[in-house]
NUMI-990110 format. One record per residue: residue in three letters; x, y, z of N, C-alpha, C in turn. Coordinates in steps of 0.2 Angstrom, whole numbers, plus 5000, padded with zeros to 4 digits. Example, Ala and Ser with C-alpha at 12.3 -4.5 7.8 and 13.67 -1.06 7.14 Angstrom:
BEGIN
ALA506649725039506249785039506649845039;SER506449895035506849955036506450005039;
This chain:
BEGIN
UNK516955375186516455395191516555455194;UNK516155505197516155565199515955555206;UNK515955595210515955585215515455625218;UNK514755635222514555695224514755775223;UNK515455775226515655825226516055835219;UNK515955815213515955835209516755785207;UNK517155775211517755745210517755685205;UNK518255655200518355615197518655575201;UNK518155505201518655455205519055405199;UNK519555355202519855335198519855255199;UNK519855235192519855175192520655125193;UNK520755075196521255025197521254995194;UNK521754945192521754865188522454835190;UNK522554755187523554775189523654695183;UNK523954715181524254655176524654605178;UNK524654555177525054515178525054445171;UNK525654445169525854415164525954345163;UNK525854295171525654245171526354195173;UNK527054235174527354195178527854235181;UNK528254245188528254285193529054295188;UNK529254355192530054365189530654325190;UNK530454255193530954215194530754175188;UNK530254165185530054125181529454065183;UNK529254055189528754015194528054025190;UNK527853955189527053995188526453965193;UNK526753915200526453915203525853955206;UNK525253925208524653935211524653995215;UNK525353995220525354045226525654125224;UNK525954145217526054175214525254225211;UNK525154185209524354215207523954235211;UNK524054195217523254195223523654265226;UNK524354275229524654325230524554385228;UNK524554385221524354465217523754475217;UNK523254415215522554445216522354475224;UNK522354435230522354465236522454525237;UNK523154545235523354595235522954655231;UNK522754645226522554685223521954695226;UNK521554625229520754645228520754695236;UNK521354655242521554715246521454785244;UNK521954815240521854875236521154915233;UNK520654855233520054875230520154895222;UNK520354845221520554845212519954825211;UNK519954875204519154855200519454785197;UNK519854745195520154695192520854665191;UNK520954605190521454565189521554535180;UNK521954565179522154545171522554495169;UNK522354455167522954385168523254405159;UNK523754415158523854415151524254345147;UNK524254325141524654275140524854275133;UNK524954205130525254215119525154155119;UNK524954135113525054055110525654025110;UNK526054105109526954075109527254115111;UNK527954105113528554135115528354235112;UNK528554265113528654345112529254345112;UNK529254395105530154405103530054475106;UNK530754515107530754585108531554595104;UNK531454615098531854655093532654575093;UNK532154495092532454465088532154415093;UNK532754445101532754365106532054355108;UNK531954305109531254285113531454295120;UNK530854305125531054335132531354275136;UNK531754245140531754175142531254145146;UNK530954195150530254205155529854165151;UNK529554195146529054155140529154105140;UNK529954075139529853995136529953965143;UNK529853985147529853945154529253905153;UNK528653955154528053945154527453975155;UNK527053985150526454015152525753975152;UNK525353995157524953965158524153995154;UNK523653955155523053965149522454025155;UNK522354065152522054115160521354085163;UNK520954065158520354055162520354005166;UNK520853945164520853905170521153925178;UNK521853995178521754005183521454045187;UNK521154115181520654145186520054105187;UNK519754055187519253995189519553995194;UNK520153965197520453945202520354005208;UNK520554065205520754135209519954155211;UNK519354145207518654155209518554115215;UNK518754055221518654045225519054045231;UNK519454115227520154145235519854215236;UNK519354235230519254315230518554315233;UNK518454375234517754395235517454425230;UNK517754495228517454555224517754585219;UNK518754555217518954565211518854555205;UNK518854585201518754565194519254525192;UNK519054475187519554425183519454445176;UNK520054445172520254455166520454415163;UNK520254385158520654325154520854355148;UNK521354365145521754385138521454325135;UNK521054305130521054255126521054275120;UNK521254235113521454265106520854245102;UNK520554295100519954315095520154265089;UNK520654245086520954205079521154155080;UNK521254105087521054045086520753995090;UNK519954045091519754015093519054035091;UNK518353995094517754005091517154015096;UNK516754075094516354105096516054085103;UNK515654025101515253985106515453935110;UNK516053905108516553875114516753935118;UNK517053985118517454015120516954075124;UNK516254105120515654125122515354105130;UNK515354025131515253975135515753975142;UNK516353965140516753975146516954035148;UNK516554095145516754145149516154155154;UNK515654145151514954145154514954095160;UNK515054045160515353995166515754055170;UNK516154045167516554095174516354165177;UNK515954195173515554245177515254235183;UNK514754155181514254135186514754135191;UNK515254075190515554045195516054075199;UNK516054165198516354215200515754265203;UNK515054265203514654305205514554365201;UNK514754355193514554405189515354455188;UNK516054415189516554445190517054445185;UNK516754425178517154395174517254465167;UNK517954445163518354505160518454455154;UNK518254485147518854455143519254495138;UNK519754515139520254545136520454525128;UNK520254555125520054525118520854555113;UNK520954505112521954505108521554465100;UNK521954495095521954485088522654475086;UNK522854415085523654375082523654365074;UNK524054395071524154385062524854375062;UNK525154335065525854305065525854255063;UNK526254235058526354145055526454105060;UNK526854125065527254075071526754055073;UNK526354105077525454075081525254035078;UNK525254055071524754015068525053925066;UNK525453935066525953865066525653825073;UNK525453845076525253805084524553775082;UNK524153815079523753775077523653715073;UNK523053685072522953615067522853645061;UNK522353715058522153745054522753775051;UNK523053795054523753815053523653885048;UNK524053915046524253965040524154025043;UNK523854115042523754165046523454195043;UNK523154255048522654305043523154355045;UNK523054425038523554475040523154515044;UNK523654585045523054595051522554635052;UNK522354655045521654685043521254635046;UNK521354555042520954515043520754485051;UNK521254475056521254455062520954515067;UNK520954595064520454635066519754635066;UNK519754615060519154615056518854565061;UNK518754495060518754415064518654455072;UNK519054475073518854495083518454545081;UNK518354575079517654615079517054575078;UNK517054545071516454505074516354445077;UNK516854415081517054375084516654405091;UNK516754465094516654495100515854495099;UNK515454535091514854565092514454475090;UNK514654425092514354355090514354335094;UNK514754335100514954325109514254365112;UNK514254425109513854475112513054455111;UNK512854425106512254395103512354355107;UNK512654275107512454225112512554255120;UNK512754295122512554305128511954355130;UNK511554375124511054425126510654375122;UNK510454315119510154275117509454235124;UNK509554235128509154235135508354295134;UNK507954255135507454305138507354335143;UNK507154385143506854425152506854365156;UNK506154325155506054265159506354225162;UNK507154245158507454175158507754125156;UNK507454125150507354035146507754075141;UNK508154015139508654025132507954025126;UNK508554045120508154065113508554055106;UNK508254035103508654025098509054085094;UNK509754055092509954125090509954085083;UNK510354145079510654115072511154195071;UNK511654185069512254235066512554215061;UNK512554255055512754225048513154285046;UNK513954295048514354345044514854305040;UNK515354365039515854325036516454285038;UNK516354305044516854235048516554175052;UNK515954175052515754145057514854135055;UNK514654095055514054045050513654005056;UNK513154035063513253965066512553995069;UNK512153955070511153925075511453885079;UNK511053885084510653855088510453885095;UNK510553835101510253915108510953865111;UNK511353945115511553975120511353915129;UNK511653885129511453865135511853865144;UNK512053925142512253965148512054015150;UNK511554015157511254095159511654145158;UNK510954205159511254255158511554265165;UNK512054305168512454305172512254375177;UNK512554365183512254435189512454485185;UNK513054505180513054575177512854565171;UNK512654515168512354535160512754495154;UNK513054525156513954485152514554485153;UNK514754455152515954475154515854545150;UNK516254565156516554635152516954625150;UNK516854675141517454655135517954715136;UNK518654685135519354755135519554745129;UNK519654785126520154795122520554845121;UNK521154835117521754875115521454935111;UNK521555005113521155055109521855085105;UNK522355075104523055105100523055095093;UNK522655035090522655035085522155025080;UNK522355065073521655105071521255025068;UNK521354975066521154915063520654895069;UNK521054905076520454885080520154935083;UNK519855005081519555055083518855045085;UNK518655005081517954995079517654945085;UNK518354895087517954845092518054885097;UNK518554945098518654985104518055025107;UNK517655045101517055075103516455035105;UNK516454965104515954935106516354905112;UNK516654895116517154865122516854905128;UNK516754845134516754915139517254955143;UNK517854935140518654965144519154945139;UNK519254985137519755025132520655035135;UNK521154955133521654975134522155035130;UNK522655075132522955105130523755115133;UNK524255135129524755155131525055225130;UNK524755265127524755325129525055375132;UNK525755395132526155435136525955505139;UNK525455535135525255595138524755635138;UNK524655685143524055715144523655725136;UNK523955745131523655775125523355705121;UNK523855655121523755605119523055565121;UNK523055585129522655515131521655575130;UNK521755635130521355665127521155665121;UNK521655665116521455655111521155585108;UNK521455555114521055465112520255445115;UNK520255515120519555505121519055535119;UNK519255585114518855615111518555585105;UNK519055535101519155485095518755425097;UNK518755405104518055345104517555375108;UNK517455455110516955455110516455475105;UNK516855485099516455475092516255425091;UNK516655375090516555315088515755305093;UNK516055315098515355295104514655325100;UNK514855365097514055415096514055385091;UNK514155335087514055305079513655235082;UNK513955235088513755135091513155155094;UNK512855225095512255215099512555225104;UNK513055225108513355205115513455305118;UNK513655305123513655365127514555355130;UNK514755415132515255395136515355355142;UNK514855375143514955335151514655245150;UNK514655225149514755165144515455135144;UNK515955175145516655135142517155175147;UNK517655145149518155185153518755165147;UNK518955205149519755195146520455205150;UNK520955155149521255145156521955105153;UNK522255175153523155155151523455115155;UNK523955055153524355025155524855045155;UNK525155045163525755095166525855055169;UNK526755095172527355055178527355105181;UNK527555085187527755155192528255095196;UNK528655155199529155135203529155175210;UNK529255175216529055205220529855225226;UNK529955265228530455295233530255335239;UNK530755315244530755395248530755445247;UNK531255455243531355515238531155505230;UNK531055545227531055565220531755545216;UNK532455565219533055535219533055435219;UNK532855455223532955345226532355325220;UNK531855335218531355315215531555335209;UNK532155365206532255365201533055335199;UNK533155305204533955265205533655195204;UNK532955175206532655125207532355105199;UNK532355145196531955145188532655145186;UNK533055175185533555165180534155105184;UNK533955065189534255025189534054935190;UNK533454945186533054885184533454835180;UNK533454775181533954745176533254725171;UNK533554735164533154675159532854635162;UNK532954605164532654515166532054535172;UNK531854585176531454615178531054655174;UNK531254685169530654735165530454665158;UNK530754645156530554605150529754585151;UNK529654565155528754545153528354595152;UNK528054625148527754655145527854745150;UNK528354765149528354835154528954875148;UNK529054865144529554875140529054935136;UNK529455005136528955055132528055085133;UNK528055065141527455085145527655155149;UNK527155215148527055245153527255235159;UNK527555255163527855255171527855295174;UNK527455315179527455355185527955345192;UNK528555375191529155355196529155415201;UNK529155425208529255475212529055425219;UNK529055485222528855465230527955445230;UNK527655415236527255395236526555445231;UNK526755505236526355565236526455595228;UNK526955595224527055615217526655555214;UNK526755495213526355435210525655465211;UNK525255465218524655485221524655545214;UNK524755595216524655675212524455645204;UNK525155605201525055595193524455545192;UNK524355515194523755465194523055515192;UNK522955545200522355595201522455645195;UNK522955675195522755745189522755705181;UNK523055645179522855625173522055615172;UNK521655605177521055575179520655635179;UNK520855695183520455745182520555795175;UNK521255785172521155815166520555795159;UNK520355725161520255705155520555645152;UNK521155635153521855595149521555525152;UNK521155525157521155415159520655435163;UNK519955355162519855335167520155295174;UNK520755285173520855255179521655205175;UNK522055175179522455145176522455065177;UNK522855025172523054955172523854955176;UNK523954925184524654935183524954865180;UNK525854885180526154815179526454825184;UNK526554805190527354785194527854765189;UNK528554795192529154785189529254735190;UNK529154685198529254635200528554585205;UNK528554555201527754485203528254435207;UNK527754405212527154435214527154505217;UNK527654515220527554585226527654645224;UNK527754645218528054725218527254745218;UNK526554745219526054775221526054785227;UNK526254775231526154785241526154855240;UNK526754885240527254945239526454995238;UNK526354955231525755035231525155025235;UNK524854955235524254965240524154995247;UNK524954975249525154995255525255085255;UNK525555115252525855175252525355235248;UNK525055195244524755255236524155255238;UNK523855175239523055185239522855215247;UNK522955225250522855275255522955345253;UNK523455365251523455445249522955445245;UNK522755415240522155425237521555405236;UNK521355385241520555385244520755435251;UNK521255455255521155505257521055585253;UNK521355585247521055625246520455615239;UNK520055585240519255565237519555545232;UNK520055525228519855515224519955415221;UNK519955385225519655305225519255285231;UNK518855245230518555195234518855175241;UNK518455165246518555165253518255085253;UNK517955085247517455025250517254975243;UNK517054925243516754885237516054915237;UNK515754955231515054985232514554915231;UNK514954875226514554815222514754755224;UNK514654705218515054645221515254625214;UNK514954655208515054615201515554685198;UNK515854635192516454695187516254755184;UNK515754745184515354795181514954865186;UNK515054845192514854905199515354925199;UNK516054895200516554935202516854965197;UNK516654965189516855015182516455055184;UNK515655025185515155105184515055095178;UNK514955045177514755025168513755005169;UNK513555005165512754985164512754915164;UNK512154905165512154825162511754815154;UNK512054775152511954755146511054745145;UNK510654785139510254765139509954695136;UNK509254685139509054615137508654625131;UNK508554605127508254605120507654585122;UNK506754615122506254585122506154545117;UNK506454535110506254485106506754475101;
């Protein structure tokens, strides 16, 4: 989003992996991060999760096998402690199915006031696939392929509504998915959940371009250019325009008085605090005011609309920045002072989905 005076504003988000660094996955844990964040004026809350445990180059994390919880049933929960945050749900494209999973995101929209995220993940591991009843796996052309048209089938049953209102019969006949009848969840205050996906790999490029927020890990300026150039193509093959899509690396920062402290603070993280998903993420480490700077000029180069973060440490390690970071910049223009909207899709600066008149 651009600002009057021509400035690039920056968009926020902040991860959370779904149980604090102690290993707790308690209620109060969650309501704390979301607050905080929505405190911050975050465009959203990203609940991430797996069907199974996650190795990292053999051991499984112990955190994982503590417990993880299922996201939409807590962001349901987290929609009646919040006002204006977005909710994310990570759910997995491979196994599960259109119009059930279509359904509950759509509930939660409503029951969030048009708030709702779904973060679109494709699994081609045997192990996953062992948790099901179906059991077996698809490689991972195939579990690409499947969330793609998994997403553009989700996306017909929620634009299956008429203008007036009234549901309509759909019908969708590809090759994952065979299924008629009508859609029986309104259309919601923004139209649809906003769909996120992973834009890093080329299998899933293609649902990257039809997505409205584009994750990334992307270490640097030439990088996070070059990747917007590559779905702004994409964009122009989908019909879509840029401004249609944000795209928003998932990064760590660490924060000091000094540059020195903030940097004694990063290299003296133990394992058991970086192991939840922070492992091989971009990091923004310095003083409040350096964070602030690298944030803003990624944002004005080009390189990002705006970032996902991860606290090192959950629930709190977001204080640190709302408190210190998000005032240096909205003082200097470039984030939100204020909620302009009240649905997920106001605070991206995203369009609303169009209605089909027929």
């Amino acid at each position: 989003m651009t600002t009057r005076t021509g400035q690039r504003r920056l968009h926020l988000a902040a991860l959370f992996p779904g149980v604090d660094t102690t290993g707790r996955t308690d209620f109060a844990a969650f309501e704390h991060l979301a607050r905080t964040a929505e405190r911050g004026l975050f465009d959203f809350l990203l609940l991430t999760e797996g069907p199974r445990p996650r190795e990292h180059q053999g051991p499984v994390h112990d955190l994982d096998v503590v417990a993880r919880t299922e996201s939409l049933t807590v962001l349901s929960a987290l929609a009646a402690v919040t006002e204006r945050l977005g909710l994310a749900a990570t759910v997995d494209a491979t196994f599960n199915e259109p119009y059930e999973l279509a359904r509950r995101l759509a509930s939660l929209d409503h029951l969030s006031g048009g708030r709702a995220a779904w973060h679109v993940v494709a699994s081609s591991d045997a192990l996953t696939g062992e948790n099901f009843r179906r059991g077996g796996r698809l490689d991972r052309a195939g579990s690409h392929a499947r969330a793609a048209e998994f997403v553009a089938t989700a996306r017909e049953l929620w634009g299956s509504w008429a203008p007036d209102g009234t549901p309509r019969p759909f019908a969708h006949h590809g090759r994952h998915f065979d299924i008629a009848g009508e859609f029986d969840v309104a259309r919601s205050p923004q139209g649809h959940p906003v769909v996120i996906q992973a834009g890093d790999v080329e299998e899933g490029s293609d649902v990257a371009a039809t997505a409205d927020v584009v994750l990334t890990r992307h270490g640097t300026p030439e990088a996070g250019r070059a990747l917007h150039a590559d779905v702004e193509r994409r964009l122009a093959a989908h019909g879509r325009r840029p401004e249609d899509l944000r795209i928003m690396p998932v990064v760590t920062f660490v924060l000091g008085d000094t540059a020195a402290e903030a940097r004694e603070k990063a290299d003296g993280l133990p394992m058991r605090q970086t192991a939840i998903g922070t492992t091989g993420r971009p990091s923004f480490v310095g003083t409040p005011s350096e964070v602030a700077d690298g944030l803003t000029r990624c944002v004005e180069e080009g390189a990002a609309d705006g970032f996902v973060l991860v606290p090192h440490l959950t629930p709190g390690g977001l204080d640190d920045f709302v408190d210190r970071v998000v005032p240096l910049l909205q003082e200097r223009g470039a984030f939100r002072t204020e909620y302009a909207g009240s649905t997920l899709r106001e605070h991206l600066g995203l369009p609303l989905p169009a209605v089909k008149i027929a």
